[in-house]
C-alpha positions as CSV (number, residue, x, y, z in Angstrom):
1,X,37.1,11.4,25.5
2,X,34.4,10.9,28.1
3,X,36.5,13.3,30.6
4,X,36.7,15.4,27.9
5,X,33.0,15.6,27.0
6,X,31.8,15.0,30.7
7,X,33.1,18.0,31.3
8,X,31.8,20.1,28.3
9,X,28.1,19.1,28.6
10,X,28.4,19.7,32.5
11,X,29.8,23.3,31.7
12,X,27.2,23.9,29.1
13,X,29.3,24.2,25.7
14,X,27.3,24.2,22.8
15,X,29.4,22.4,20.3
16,X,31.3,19.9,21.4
17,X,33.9,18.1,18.8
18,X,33.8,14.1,18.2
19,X,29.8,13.7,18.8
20,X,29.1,13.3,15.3
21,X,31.7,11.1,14.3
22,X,30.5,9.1,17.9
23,X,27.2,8.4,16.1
24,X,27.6,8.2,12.6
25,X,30.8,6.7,11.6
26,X,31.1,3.3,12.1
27,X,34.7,3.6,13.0
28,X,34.1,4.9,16.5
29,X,31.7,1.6,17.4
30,X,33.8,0.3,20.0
31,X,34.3,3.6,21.5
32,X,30.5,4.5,21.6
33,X,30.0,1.1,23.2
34,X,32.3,1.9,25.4
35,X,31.7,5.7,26.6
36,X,28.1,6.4,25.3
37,X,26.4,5.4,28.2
38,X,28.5,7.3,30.6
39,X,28.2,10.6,28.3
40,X,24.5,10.3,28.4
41,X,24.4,10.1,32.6
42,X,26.5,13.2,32.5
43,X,24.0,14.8,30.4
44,X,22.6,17.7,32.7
45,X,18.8,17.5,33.2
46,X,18.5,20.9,32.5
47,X,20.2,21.8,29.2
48,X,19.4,25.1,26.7
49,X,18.5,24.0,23.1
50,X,22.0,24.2,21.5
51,X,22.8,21.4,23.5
52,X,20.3,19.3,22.5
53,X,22.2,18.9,19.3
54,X,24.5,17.5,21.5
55,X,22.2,15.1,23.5
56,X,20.6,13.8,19.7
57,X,24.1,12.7,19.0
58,X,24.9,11.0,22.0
59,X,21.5,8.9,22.0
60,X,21.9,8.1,18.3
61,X,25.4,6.7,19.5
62,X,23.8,4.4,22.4
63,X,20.9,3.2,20.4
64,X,23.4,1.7,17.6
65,X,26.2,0.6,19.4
66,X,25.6,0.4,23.8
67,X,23.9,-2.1,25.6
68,X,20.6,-2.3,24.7
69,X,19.4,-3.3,28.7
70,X,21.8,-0.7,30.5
71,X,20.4,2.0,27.9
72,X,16.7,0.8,29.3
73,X,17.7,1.3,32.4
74,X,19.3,4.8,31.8
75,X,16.2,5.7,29.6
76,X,14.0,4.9,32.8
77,X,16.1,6.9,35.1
78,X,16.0,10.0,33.3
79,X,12.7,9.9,32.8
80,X,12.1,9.7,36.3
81,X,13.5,13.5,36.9
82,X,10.9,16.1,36.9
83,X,13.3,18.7,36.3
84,X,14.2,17.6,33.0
85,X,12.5,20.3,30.3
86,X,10.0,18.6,27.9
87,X,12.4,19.2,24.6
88,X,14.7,16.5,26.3
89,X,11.9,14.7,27.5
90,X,10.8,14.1,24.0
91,X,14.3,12.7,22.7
92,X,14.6,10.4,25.9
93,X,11.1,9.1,25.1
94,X,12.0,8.5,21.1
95,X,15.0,6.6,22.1
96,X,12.9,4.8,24.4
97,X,10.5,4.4,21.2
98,X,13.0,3.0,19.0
99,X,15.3,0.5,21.4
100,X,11.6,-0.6,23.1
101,X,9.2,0.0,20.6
102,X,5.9,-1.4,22.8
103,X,7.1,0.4,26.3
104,X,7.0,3.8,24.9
105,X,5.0,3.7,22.5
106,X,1.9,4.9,24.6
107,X,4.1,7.5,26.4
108,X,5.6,8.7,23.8
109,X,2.0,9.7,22.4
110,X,0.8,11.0,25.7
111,X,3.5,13.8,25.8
112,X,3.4,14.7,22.4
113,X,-0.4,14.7,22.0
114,X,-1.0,17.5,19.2
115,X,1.1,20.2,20.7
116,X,3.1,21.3,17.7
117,X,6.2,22.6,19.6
118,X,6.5,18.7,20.9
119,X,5.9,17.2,17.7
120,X,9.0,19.5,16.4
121,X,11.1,18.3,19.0
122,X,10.4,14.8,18.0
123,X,11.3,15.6,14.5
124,X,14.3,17.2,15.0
125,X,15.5,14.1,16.6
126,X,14.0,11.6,14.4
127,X,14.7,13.5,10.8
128,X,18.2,15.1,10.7
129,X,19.6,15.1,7.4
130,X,22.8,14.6,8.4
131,X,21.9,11.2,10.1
132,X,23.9,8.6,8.0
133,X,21.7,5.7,10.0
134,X,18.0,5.8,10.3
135,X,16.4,3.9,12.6
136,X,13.1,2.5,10.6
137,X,14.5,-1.3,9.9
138,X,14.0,-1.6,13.4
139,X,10.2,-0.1,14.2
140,X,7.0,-2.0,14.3
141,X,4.5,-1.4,12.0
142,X,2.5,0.0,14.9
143,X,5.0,2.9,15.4
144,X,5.7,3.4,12.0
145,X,1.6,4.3,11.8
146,X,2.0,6.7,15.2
147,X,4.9,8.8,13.5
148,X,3.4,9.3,10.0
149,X,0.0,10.5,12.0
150,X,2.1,12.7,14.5
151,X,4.7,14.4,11.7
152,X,2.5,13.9,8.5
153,X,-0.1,16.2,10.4
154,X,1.9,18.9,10.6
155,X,5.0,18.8,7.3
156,X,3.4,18.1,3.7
157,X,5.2,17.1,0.8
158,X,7.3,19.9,-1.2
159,X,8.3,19.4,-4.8
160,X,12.3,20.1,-5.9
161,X,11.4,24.1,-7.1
162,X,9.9,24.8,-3.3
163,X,13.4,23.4,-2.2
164,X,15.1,26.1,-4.6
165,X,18.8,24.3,-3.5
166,X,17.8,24.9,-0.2
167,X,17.2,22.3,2.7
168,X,15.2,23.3,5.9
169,X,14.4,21.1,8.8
170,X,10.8,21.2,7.2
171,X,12.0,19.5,4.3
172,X,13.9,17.0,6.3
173,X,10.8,16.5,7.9
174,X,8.5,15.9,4.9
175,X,11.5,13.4,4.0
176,X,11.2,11.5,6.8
177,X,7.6,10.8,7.0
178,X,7.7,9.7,2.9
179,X,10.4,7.4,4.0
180,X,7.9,5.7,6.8
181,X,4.6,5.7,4.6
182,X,7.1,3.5,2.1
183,X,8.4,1.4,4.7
184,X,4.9,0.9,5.6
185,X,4.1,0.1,2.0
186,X,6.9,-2.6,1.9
187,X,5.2,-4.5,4.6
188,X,3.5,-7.5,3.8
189,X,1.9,-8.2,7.0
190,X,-2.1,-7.9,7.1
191,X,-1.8,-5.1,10.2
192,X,0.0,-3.2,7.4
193,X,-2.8,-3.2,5.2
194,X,-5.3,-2.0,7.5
195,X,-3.1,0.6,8.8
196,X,-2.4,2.2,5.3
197,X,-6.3,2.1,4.8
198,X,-7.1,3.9,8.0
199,X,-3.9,6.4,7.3
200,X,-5.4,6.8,3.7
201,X,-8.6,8.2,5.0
202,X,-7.5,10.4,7.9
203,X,-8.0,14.1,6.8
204,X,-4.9,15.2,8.7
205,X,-3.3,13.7,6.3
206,X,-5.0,14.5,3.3
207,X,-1.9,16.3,1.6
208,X,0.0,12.7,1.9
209,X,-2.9,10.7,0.4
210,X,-1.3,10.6,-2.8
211,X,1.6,9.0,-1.4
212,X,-0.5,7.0,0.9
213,X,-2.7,5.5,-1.6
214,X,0.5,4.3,-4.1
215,X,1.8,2.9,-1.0
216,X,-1.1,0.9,-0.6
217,X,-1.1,-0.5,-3.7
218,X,2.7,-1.5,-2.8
219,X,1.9,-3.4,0.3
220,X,-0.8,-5.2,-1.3
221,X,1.5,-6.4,-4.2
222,X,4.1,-6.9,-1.0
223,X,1.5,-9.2,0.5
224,X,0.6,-11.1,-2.4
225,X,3.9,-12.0,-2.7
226,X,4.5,-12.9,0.2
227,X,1.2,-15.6,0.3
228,X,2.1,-16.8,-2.9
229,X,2.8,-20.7,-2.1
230,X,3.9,-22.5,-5.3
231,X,1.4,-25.5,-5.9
232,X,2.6,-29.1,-4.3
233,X,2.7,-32.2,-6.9
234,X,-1.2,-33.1,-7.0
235,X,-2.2,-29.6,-7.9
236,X,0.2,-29.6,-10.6
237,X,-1.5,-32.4,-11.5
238,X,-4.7,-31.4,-11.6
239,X,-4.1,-28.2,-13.8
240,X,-2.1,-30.2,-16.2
241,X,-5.2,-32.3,-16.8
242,X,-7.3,-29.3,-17.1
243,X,-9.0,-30.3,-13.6
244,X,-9.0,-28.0,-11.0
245,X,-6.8,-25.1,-10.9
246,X,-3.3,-24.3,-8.8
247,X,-3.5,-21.2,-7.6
248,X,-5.2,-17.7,-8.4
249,X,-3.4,-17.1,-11.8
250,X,-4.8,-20.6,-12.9
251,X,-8.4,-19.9,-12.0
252,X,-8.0,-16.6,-14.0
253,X,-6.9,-18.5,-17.1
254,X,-9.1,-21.2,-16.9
255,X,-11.8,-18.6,-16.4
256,X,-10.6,-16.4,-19.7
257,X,-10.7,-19.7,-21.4
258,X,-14.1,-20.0,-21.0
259,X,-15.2,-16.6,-21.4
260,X,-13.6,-16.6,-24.7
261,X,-15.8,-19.5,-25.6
262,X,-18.7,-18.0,-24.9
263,X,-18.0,-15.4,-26.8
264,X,-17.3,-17.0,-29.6
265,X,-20.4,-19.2,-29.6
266,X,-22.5,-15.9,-28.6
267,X,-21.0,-14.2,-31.6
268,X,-21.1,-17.5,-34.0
269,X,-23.1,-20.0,-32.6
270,X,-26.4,-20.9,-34.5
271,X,-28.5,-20.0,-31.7
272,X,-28.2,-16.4,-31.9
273,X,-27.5,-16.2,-28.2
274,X,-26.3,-12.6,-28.8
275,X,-30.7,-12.0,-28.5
276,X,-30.3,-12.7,-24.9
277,X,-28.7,-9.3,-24.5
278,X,-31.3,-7.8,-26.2
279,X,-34.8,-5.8,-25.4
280,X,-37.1,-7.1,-28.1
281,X,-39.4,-5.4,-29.6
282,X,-43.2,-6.8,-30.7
283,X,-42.2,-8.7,-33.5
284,X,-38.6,-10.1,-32.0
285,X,-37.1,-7.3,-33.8
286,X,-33.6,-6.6,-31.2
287,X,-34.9,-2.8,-29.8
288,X,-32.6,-1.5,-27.2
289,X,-29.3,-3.3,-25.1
290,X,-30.5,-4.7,-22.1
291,X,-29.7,-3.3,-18.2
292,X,-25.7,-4.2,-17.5
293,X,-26.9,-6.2,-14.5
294,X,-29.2,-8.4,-17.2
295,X,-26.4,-8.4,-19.4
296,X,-24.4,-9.9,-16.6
297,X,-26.9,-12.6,-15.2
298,X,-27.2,-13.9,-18.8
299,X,-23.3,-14.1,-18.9
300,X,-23.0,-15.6,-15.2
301,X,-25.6,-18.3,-16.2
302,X,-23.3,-20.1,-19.3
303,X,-20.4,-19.3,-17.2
304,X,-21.7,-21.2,-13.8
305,X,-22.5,-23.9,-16.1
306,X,-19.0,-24.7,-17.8
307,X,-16.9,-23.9,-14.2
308,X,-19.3,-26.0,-11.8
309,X,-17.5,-29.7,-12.6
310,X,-14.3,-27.8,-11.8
311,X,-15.4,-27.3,-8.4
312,X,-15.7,-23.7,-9.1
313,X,-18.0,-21.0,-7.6
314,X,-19.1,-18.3,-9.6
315,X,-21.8,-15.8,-8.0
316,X,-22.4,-12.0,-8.8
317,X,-21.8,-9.1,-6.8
318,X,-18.6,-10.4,-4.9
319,X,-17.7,-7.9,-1.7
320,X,-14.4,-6.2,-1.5
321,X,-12.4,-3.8,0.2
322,X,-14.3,-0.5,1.6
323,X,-17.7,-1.9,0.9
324,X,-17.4,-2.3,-2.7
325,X,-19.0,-4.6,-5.0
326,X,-17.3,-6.4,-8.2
327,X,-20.1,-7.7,-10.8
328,X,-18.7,-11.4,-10.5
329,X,-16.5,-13.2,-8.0
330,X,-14.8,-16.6,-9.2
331,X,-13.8,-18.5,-6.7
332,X,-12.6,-22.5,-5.7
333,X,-10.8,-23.9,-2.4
334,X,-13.4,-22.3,0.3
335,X,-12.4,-20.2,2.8
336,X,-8.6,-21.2,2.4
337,X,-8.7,-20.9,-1.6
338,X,-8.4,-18.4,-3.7
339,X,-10.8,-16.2,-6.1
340,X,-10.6,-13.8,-9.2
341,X,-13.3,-10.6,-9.6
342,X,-14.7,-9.5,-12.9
343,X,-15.9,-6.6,-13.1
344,X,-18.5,-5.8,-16.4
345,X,-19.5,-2.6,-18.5
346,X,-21.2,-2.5,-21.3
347,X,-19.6,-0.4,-24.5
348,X,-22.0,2.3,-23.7
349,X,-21.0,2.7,-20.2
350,X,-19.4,6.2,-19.1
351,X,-16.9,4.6,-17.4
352,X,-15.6,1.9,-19.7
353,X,-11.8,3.7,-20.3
354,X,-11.5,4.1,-16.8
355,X,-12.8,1.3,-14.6
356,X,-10.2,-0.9,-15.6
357,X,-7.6,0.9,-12.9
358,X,-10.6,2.9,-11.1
359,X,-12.7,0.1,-10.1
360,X,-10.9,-3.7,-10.7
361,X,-7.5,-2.8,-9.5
362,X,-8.0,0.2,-7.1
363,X,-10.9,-1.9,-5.1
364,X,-10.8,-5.7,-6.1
365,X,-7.8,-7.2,-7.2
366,X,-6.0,-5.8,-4.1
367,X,-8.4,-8.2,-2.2
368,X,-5.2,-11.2,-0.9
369,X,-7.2,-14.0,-2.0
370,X,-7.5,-12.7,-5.6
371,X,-3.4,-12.1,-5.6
372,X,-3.8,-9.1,-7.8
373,X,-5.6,-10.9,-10.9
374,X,-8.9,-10.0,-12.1
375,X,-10.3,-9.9,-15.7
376,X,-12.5,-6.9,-17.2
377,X,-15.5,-7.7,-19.4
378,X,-17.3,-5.5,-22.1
379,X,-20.3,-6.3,-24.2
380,X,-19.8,-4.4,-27.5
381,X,-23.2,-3.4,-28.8
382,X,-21.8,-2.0,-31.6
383,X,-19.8,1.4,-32.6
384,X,-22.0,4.1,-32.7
385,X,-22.8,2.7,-28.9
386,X,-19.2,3.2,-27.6
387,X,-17.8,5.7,-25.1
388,X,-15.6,8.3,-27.2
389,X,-11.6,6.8,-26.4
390,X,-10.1,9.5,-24.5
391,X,-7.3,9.8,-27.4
392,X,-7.7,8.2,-30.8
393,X,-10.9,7.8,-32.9
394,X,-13.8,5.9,-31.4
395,X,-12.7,2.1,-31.8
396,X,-15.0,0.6,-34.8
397,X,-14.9,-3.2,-33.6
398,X,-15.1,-5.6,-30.6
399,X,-11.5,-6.8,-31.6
400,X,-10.0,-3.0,-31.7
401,X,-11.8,-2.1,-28.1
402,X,-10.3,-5.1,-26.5
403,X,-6.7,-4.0,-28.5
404,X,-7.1,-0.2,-27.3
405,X,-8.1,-1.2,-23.5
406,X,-5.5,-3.7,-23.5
407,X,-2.9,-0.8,-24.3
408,X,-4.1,0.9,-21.2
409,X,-2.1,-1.6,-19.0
410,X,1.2,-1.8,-17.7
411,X,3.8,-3.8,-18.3
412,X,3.5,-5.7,-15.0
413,X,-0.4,-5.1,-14.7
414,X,-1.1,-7.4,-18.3
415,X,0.4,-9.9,-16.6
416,X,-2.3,-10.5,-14.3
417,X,-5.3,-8.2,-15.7
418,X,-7.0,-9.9,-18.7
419,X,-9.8,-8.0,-20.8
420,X,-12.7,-9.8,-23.2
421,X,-14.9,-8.1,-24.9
422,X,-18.1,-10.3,-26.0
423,X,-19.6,-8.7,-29.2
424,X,-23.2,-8.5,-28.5
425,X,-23.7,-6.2,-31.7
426,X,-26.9,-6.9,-34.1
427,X,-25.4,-8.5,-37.3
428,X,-27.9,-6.5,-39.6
């Protein structure tokens, strides 16, 4: 077989029989050990394009099966021949890529730059739908980012009635870098993270931001997962005896726990601490709901008070990711702990349908030490006050807003988003 072959490449034949089955079927691994290499050195440095189909095959055949050091070495020494046209440079230099990720990474980026020909070349090699091995198990996150920037600049996403039963190399393409933007969402490493953030804001690759920004969510959920430590014997303890909580889950609960009090003694109490929420007017008469940011120091106040002998921090405006600001930020075990935003509207508020997944879980709960929990307050000022639902009648109680936002959640977000809503309402 490498006679045979040898022999074709040298006299230029464009389709040469066995270098498929060489590099995609698993029964041919000990010959593809065994002749790869060789092939590959017979591989003239100046070939025309239909035999680079041939030279894809071969290299896919030594990256999976030869000797990772003597392929190096060969890598290296074809490289060094300036005769060689920059189509095969290219494929020599994503081999390189992908058997010494860290080597050719930075040459690999010089030659392609963003000259649109290269970047084709690299794609052809990379995403052929025929492939029946990929080679992204094996990639760094670092590359992973450098081929969705190179490829997702020039191939956007196509839907199934753009493929019309037909699949072009374009398609492949588009395939290809969907497959890398979720291996990077499947990542749980904190490079990860800020990689998908600077990915999701480059305007090259605006037309994969959808993708981008789900996969983000993914990797955070990936990453909370894998920090999640369950609790040794005295935390267990401790939240058993209603001391100091466990983990983020726990300081969520204990939190809810006493936000529902508060409510509760707001609502019922015989100090009409609903007032507090309240402009009055001359004769104490409740006028108009207060600012959202008075509503919330009154609330932070009572809540500081109950979670301080827990050892518990509670302070407004906690920062998060890209600048943003949740109203509260619950938080115990320093800089090595743990913490749980809240994020507060009142009933009125345009955004009170929406902020739930807009502002809590797109900005703050993806925040690692918060592990994806976070708990959404509302002060219900009464009916006629509330944003129209954007389905369904207006909600005519505290009890049905809190039922109806609830509904908004997923399955897997109720499990770690909670929602009160404190009714602030005048009783006359």
């Amino acid at each position: 077989m490498t006679a045979y072959i040898s022999a074709a490449l040298r006299s230029k034949k464009q389709h040469i029989s066995g270098l498929y089955e060489l590099a995609n079927n698993d029964a041919y691994r000990q010959v593809a050990r065994l002749a790869s290499l060789t092939m590959l050195n017979a591989f003239p440095a100046r070939s025309t394009n239909q035999q680079l189909i041939s030279l894809d095959e071969l290299l896919k055949a030594a990256l999976r099966y030869a000797d990772k050091e003597k392929l190096l070495t060969l890598i290296e020494k074809k490289l060094e021949l300036r005769s060689m046209n920059v189509a095969q440079r290219v494929r020599w230099l994503a081999a390189g890529l992908i058997a010494a990720p860290e080597q050719y990474l930075q040459p690999l980026t010089d030659l392609t730059g963003t000259q649109e020909k290269r970047i084709q070349h690299l794609t052809g090699f990379l995403a052929n739908g025929r492939d029946q091995w990929s080679p992204l198990d094996d990639l760094p996150i670092s590359a992973l980012r450098l081929l969705v920037s190179l490829i997702g600049s020039y191939f956007a996403p196509y839907t199934l009635e753009e493929a019309n039963g037909v699949v072009s190399p374009a398609m492949n393409a588009a395939d290809f870098v969907k497959r890398l933007i979720s291996r990077l969402g499947s990542q749980p490493e904190k490079e990860a993270t800020d990689i998908l953030d600077i990915l999701s804001a480059d305007s090259e690759l605006s037309r994969w931001w959808p993708a981008l920004h789900h996969a983000r969510f993914e990797q955070r959920a990936a990453r909370r997962e894998a920090s999640f430590h369950h609790p040794d014997i005295h935390q267990v303890s401790e939240t058993l005896n209603n001391r100091s909580p466990a983990n983020a889950g726990d300081l969520a609960a204990l939190t809810m726990e006493w936000l529902k009090e508060l409510a509760d003694q707001i609502r019922n109490g015989n100090t009409d601490d609903f007032r507090q929420y309240w402009n009055e007017g001359p004769r104490r008469q409740l006028d108009t709901p207060k600012h959202e940011d008075a509503c919330r120091d009154a609330l932070l106040s009572d809540l500081q008070q109950r979670l301080a002998p827990f050892g518990i921090d509670a302070q407004p405006e906690g920062h998060y990711a890209d600048d943003k600001r949740a109203d509260i930020r619950v938080a115990f075990g320093g800089t090595d702990g743990f913490e749980v935003p809240i994020e507060i509207k009142k009933n009125s508020h345009g955004n009170l349908w929406r902020a739930i997944h807009d502002q809590l879980i797109a900005r703050y709960t993806r925040e690692p030490r918060a592990h994806g929990f976070g708990i959404y307050v509302v002060f219900w000022f009464g009916s006629d006050k509330t944003q129209p639902a954007p389905s369904g009648p207006r909600p005519q109680s505290a009890e049905e807003l809190e039922q109806r936002l609830h509904a908004t959640l997923s399955t897997d977000e109720k499990r770690k988003i909670a929602i009160c809503v404190i009714d602030v309402a005048s009783p006359t």
